[in-house]
N, CA, C and O atoms as CSV, one atom per row, in Angstrom:
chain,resi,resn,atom,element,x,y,z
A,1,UNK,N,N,37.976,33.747,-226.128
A,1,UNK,CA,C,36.874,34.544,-225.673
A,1,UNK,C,C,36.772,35.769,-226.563
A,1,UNK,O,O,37.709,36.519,-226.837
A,2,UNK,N,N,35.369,35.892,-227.029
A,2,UNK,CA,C,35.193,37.018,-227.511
A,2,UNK,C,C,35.671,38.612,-227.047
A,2,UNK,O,O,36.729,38.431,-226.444
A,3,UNK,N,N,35.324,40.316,-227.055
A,3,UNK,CA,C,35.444,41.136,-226.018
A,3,UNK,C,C,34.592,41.022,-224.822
A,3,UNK,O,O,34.637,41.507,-223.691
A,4,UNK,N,N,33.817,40.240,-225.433
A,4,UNK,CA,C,32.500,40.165,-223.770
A,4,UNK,C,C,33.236,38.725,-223.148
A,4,UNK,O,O,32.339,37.909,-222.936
A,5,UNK,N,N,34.067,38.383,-222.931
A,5,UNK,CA,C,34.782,37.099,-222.216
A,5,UNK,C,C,33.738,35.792,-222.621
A,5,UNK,O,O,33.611,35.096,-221.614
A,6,UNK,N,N,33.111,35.352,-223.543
A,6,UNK,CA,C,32.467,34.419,-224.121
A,6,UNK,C,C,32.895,33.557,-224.835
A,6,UNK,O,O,33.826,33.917,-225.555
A,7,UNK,N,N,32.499,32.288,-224.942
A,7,UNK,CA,C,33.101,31.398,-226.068
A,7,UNK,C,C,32.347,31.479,-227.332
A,7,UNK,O,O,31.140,31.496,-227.576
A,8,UNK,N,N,33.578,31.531,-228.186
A,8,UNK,CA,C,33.034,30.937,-229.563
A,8,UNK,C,C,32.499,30.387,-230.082
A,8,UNK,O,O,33.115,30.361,-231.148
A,9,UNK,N,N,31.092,29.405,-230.271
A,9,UNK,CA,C,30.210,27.842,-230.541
A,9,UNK,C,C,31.386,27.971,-232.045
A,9,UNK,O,O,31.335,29.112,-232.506
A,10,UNK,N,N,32.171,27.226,-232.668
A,10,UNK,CA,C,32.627,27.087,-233.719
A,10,UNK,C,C,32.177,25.567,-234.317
A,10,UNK,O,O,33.028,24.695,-234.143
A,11,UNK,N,N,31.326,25.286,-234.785
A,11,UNK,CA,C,31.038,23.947,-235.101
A,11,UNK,C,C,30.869,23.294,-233.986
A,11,UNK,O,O,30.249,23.775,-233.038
A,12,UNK,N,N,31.456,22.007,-233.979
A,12,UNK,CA,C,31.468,20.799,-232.246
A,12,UNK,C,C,32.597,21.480,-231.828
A,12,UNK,O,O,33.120,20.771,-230.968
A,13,UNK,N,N,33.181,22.394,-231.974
A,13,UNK,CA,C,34.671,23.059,-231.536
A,13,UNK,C,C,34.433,24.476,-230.460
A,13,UNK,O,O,33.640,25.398,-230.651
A,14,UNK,N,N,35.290,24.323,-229.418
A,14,UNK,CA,C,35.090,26.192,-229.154
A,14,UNK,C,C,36.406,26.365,-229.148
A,14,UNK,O,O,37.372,25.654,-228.872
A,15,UNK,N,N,36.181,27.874,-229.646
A,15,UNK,CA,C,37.870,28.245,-229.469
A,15,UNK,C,C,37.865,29.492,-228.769
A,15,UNK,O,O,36.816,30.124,-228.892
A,16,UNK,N,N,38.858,30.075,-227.987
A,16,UNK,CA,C,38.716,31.480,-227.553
A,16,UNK,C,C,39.689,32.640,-228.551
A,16,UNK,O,O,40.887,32.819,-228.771
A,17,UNK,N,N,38.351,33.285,-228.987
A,17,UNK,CA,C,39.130,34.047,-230.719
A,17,UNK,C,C,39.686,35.239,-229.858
A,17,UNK,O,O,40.758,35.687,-230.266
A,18,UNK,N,N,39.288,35.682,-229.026
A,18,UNK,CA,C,40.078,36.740,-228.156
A,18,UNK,C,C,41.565,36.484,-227.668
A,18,UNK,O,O,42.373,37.291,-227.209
A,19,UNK,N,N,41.671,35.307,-227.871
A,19,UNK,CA,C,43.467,35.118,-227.694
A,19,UNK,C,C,43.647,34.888,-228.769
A,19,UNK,O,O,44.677,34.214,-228.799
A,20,UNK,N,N,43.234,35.043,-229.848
A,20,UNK,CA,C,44.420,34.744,-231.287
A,20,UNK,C,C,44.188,33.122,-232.033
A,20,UNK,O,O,44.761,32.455,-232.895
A,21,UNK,N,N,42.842,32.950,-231.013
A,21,UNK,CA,C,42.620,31.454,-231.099
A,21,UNK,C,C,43.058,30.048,-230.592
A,21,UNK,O,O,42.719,28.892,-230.842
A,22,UNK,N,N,44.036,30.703,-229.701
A,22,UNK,CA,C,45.149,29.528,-228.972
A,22,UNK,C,C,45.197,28.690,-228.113
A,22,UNK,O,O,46.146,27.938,-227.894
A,23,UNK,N,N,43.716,28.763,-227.289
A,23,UNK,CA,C,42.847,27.567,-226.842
A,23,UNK,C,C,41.527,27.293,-227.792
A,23,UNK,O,O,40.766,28.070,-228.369
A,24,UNK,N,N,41.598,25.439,-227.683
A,24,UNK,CA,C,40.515,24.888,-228.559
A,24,UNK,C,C,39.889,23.690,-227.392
A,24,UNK,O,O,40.326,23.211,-226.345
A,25,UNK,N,N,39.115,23.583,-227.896
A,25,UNK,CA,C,38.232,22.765,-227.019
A,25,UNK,C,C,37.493,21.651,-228.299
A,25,UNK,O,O,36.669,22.221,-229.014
A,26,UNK,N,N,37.734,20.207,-228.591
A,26,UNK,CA,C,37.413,19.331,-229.413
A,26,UNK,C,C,37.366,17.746,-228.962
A,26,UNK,O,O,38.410,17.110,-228.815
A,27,UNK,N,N,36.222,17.235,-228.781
A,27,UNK,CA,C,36.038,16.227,-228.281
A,27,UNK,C,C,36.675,14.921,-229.089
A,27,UNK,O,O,36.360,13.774,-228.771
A,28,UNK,N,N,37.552,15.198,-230.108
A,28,UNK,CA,C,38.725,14.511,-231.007
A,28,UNK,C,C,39.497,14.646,-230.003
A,28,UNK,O,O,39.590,13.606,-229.350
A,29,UNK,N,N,40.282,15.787,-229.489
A,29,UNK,CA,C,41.669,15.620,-228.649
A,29,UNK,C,C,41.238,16.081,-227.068
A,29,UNK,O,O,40.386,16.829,-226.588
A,30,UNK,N,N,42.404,15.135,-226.489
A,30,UNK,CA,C,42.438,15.070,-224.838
A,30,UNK,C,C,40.947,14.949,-224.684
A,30,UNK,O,O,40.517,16.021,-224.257
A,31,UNK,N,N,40.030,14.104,-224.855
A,31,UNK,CA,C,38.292,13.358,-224.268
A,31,UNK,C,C,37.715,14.761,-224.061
A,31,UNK,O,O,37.167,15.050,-222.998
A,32,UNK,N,N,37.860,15.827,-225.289
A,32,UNK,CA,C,37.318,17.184,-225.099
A,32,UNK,C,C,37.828,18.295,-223.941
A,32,UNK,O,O,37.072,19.110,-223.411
A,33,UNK,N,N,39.104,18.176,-223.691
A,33,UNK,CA,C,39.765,19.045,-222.601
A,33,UNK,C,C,40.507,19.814,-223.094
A,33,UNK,O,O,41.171,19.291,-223.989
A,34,UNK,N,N,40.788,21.208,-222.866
A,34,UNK,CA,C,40.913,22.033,-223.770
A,34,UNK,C,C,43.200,21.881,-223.859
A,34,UNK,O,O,44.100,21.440,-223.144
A,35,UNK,N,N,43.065,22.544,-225.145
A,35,UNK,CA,C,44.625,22.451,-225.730
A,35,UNK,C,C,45.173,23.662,-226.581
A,35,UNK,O,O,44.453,24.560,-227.018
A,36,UNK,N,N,45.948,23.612,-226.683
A,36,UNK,CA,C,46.529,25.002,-227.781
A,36,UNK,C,C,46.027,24.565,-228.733
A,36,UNK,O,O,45.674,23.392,-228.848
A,37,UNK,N,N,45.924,25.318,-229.463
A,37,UNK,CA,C,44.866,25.042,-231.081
A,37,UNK,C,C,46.223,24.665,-231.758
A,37,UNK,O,O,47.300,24.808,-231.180
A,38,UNK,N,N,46.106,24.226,-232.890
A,38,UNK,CA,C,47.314,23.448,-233.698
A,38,UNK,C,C,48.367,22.558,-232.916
A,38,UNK,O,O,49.537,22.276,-233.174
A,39,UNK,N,N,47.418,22.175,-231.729
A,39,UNK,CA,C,49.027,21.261,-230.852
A,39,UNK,C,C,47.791,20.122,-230.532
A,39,UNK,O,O,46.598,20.129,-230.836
A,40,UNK,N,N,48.431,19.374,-229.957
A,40,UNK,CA,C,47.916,18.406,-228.621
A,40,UNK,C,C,48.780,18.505,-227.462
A,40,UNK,O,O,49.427,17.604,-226.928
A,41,UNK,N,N,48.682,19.944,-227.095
A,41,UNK,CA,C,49.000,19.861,-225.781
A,41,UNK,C,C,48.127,20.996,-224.866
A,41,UNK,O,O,47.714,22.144,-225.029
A,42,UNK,N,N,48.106,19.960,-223.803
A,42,UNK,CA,C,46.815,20.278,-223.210
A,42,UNK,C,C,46.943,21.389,-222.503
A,42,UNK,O,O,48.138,21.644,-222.354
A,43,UNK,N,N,45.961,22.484,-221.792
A,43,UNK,CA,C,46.047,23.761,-220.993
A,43,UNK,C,C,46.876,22.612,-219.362
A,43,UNK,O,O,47.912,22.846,-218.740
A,44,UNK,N,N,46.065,21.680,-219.211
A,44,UNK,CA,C,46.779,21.432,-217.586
A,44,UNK,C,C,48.376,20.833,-217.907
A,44,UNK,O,O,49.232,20.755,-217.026
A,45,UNK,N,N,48.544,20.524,-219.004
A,45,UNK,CA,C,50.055,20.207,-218.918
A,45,UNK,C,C,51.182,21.555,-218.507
A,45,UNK,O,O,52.134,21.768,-217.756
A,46,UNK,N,N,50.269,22.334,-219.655
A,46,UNK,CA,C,50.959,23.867,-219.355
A,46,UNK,C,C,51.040,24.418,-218.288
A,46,UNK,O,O,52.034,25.000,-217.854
A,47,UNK,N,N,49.563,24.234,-217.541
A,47,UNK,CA,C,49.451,24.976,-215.984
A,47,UNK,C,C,50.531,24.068,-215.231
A,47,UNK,O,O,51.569,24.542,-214.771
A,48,UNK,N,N,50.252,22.983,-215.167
A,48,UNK,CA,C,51.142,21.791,-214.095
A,48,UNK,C,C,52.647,22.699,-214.168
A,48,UNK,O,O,53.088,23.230,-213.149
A,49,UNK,N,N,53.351,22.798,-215.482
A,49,UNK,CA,C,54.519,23.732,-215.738
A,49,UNK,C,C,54.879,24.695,-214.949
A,49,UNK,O,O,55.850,24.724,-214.193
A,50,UNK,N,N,53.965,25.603,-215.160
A,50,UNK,CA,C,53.620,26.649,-214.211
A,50,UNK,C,C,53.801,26.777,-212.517
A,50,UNK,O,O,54.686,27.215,-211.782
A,51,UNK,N,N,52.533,26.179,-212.326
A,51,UNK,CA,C,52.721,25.566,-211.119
A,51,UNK,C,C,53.921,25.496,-210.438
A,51,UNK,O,O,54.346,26.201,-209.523
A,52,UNK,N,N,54.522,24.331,-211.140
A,52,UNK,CA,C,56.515,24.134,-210.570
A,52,UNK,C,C,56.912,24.853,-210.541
A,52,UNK,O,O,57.723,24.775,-209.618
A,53,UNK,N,N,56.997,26.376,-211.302
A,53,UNK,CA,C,57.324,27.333,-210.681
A,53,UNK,C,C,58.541,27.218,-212.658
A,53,UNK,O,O,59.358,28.132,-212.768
A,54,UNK,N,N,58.509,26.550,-213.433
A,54,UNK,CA,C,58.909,27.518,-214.705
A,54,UNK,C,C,58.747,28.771,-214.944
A,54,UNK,O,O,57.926,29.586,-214.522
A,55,UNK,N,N,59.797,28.864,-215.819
A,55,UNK,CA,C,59.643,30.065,-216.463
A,55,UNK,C,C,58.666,29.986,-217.753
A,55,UNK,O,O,58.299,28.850,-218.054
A,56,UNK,N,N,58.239,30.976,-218.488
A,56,UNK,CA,C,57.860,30.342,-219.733
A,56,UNK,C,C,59.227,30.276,-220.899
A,56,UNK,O,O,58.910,29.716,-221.948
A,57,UNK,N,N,60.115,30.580,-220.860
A,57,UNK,CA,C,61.080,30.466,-221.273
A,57,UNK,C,C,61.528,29.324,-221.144
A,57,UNK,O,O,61.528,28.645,-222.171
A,58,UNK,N,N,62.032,28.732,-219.951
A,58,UNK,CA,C,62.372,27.142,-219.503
A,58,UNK,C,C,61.039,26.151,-220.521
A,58,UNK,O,O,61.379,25.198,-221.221
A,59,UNK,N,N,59.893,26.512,-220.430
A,59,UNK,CA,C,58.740,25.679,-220.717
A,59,UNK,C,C,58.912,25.539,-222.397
A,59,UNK,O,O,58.999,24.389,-222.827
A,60,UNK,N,N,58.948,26.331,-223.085
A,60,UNK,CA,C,59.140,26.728,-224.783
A,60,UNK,C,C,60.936,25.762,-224.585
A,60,UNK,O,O,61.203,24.618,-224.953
A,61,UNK,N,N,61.581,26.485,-224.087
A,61,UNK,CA,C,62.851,25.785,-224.147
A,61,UNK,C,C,63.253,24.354,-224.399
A,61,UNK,O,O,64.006,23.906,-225.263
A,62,UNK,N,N,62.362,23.541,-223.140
A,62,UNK,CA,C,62.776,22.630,-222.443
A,62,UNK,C,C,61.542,21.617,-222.483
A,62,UNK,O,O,61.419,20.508,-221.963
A,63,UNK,N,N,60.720,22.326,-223.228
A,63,UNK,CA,C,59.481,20.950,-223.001
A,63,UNK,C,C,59.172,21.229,-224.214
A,63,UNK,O,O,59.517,20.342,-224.994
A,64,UNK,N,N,58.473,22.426,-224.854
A,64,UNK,CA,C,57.610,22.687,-226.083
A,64,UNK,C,C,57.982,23.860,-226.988
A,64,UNK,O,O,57.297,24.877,-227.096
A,65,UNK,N,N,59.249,23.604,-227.696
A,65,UNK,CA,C,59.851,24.510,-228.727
A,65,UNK,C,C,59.033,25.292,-229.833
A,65,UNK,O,O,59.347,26.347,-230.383
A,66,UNK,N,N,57.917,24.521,-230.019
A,66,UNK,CA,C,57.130,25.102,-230.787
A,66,UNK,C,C,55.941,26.194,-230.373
A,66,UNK,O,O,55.282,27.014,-231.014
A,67,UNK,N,N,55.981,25.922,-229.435
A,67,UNK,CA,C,54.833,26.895,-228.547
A,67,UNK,C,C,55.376,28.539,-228.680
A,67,UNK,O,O,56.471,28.590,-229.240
A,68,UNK,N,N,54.882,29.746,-228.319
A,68,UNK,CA,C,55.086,30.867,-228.099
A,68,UNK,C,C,54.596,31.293,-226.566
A,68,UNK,O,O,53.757,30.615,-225.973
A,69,UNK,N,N,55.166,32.417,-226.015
A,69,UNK,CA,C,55.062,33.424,-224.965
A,69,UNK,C,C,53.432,32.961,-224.794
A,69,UNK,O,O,52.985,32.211,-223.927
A,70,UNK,N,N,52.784,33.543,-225.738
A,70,UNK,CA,C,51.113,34.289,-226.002
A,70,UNK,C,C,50.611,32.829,-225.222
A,70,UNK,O,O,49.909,32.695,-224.219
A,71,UNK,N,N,51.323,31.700,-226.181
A,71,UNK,CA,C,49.876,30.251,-225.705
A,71,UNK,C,C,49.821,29.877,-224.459
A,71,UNK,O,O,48.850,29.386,-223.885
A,72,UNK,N,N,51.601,30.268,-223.725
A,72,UNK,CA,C,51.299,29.883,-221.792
A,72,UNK,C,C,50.421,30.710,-221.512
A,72,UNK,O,O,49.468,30.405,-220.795
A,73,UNK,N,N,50.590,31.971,-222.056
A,73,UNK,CA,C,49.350,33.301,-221.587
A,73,UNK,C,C,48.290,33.109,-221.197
A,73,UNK,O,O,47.795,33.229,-220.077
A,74,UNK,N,N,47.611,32.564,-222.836
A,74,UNK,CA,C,46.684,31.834,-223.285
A,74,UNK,C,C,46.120,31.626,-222.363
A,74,UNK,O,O,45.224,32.334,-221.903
A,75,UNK,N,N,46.739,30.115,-221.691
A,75,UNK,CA,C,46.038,28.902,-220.383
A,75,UNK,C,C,45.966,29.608,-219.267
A,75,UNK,O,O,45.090,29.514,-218.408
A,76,UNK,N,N,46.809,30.260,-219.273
A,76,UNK,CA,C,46.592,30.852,-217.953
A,76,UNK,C,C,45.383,31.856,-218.003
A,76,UNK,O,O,44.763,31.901,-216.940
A,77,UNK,N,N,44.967,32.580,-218.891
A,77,UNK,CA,C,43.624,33.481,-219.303
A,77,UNK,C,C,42.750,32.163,-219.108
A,77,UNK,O,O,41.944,32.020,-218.188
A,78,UNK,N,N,42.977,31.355,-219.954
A,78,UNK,CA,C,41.734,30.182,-219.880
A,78,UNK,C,C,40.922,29.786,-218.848
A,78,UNK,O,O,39.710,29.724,-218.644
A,79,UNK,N,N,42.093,29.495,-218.163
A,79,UNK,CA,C,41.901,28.910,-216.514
A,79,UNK,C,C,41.179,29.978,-215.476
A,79,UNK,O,O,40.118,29.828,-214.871
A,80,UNK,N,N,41.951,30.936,-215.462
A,80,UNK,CA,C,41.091,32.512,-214.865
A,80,UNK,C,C,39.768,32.459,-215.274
A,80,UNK,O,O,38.800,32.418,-214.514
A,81,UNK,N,N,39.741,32.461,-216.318
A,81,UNK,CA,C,38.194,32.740,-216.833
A,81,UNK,C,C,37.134,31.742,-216.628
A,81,UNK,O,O,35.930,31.987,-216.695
A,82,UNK,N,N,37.897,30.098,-216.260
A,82,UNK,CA,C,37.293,29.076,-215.951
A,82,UNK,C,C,36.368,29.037,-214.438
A,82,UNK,O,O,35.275,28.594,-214.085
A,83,UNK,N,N,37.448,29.738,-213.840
A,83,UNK,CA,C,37.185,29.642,-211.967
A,83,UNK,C,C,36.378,30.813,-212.096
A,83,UNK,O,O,35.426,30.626,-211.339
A,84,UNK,N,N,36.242,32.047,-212.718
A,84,UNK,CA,C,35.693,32.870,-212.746
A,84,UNK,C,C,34.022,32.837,-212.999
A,84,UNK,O,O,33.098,33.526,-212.566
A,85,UNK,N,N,34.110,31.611,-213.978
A,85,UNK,CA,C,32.137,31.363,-213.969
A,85,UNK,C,C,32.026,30.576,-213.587
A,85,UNK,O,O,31.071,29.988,-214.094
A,86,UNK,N,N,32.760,29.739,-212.404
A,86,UNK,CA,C,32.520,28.552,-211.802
A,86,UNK,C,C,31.262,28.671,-210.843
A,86,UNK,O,O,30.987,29.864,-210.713
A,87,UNK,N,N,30.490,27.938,-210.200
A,87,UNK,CA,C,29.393,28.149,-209.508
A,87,UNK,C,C,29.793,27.105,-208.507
A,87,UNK,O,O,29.940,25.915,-208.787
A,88,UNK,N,N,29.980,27.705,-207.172
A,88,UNK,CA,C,30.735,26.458,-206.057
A,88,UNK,C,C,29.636,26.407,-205.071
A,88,UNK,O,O,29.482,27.266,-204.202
A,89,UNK,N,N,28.849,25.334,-205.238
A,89,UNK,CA,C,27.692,25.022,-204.067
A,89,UNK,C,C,28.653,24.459,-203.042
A,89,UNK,O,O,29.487,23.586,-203.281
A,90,UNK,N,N,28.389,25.233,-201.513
A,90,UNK,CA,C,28.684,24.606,-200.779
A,90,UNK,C,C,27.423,23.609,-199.946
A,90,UNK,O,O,26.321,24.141,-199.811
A,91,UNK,N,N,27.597,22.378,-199.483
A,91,UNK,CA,C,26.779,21.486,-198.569
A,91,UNK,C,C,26.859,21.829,-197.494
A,91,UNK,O,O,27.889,21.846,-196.821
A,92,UNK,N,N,25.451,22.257,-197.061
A,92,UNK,CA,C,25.372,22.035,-195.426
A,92,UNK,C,C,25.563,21.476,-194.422
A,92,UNK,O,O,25.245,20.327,-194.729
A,93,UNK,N,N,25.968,21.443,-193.051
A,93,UNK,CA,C,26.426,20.217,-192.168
A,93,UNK,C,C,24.903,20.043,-191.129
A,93,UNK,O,O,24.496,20.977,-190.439
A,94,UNK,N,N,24.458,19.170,-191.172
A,94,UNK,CA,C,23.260,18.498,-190.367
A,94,UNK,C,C,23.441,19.024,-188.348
A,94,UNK,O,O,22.619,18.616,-187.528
């Protein structure tokens, strides 16, 4: 995300340049679901991590050595910002 919390249009690609670039969005990897940029690994693998209640330490450790602090950050900014422009119609009951 840009400073105005926006995505990037980068080609068929978005990336959020406000994190350093560390979510990408490319309809090449995961059927266009977003991932750390230079990985194939996806934001919900990371969240699922999370979730269980890891550390990000345990997660870099123990699942993804190559990853840094910033990219769990990352998903987790991602995701916030996801639910954040979400638009939730609720249905009426008859």
């Amino acid at each position: 995300m840009d400073a105005t919390n926006n995505f990037v249009l980068d080609g068929s690609e978005r990336t959020i340049t406000g994190m350093k670039e560390r979510i990408s969005v490319s309809p090449q990897v995961h059927f266009g679901k977003p991932f750390v940029a230079g990985t194939r690994i996806s934001v919900r693998s990371l969240l699922e991590l999370v979730r269980e209640g890891l550390s990000f330490s345990q997660i870099i450790q123990d699942y993804y050595p190559d990853l840094e602090t910033e990219d769990i950050r990352a998903c987790i900014h991602y995701a916030i910002n996801v639910v954040a422009v979400e638009d939730i119609r609720l249905a009426t009951m008859p």
